[in-house]
C-alpha positions in Angstrom: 11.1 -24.5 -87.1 8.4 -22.3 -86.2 5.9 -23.1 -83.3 3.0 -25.1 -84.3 0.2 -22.5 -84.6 -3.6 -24.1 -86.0 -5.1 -22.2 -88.7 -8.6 -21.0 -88.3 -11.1 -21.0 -91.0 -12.3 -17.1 -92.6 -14.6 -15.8 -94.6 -13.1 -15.0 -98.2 -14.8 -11.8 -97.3 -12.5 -11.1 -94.7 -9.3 -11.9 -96.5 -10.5 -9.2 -99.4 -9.9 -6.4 -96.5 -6.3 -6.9 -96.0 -5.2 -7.0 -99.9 -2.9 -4.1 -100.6 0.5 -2.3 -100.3 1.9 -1.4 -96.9 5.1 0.6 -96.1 7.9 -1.0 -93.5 10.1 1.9 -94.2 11.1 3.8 -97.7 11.5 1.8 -100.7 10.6 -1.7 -98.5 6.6 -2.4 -99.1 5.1 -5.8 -98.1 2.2 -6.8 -100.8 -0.7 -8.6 -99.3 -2.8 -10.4 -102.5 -5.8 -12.9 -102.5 -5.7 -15.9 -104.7 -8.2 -18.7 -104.2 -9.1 -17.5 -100.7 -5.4 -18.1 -99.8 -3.4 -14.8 -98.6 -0.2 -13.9 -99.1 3.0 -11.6 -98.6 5.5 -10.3 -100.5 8.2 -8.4 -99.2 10.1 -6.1 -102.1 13.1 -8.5 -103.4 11.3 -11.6 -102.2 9.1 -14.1 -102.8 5.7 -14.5 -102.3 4.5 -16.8 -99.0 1.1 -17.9 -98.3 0.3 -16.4 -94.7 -2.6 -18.2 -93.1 -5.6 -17.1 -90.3 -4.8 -17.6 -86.7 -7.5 -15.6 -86.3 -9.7 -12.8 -87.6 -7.0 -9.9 -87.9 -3.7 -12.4 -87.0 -1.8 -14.7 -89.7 1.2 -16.3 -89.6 3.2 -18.0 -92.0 4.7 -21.4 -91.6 8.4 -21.5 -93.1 9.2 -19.2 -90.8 8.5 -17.8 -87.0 6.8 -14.5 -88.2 3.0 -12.8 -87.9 1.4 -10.4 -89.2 -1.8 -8.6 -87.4 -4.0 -6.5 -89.3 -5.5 -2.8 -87.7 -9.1 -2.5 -88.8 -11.0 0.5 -89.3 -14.8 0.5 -88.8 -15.7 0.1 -92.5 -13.4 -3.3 -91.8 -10.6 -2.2 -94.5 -7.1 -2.7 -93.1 -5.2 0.7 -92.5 -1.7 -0.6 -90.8 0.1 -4.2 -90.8 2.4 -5.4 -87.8 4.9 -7.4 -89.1 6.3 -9.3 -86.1 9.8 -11.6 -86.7 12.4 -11.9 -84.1 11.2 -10.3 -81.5 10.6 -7.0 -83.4 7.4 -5.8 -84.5 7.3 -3.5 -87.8 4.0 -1.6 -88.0 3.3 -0.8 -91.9 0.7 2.1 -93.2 -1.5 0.6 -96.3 -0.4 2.9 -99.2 -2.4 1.8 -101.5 -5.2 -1.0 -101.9 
């Protein structure tokens, strides 16, 4: 089971920032979407998982021990994803929004 981790409250604002496409490597793209203020990832292959706010930029999921931490520009649009699972962290450039 994954640690307990509590969920902290965003803005839907927030959330809108981090919806796109990032690249883990060729051919292997992890899809961040926004459906009633609830974010989630999709790894090609698999299914979608709600991923909720630790905080501002971190989220984690909870059927599994795995983050993900946003990199914010200034203008507050995400430009790279770390994917962190098993002690290995994945960093992801945002492809496409």
């Amino acid at each position: 089971m994954p640690p307990l981790r509590h969920e902290t409250p965003l803005d839907p604002a927030v959330l809108v920032a981090y919806v796109g496409h990032y690249e883990l490597r060729p051919g292997v793209v992890m899809m961040i979407t926004l459906q009633n203020n609830q974010l989630y990832a999709q790894l090609t292959g698999q299914n979608r998982f709600p991923v909720h706010p630790e905080g501002e930029r971190c989220f984690f999921y909870t059927i599994i021990d795995a983050q993900i931490i946003f990199d914010v520009e200034a203008n507050g649009e995400a430009s790279w994803l770390t994917h962190h699972q098993n002690g290995l962290d994945h960093r992801a450039p945002r492809i496409e929004a």
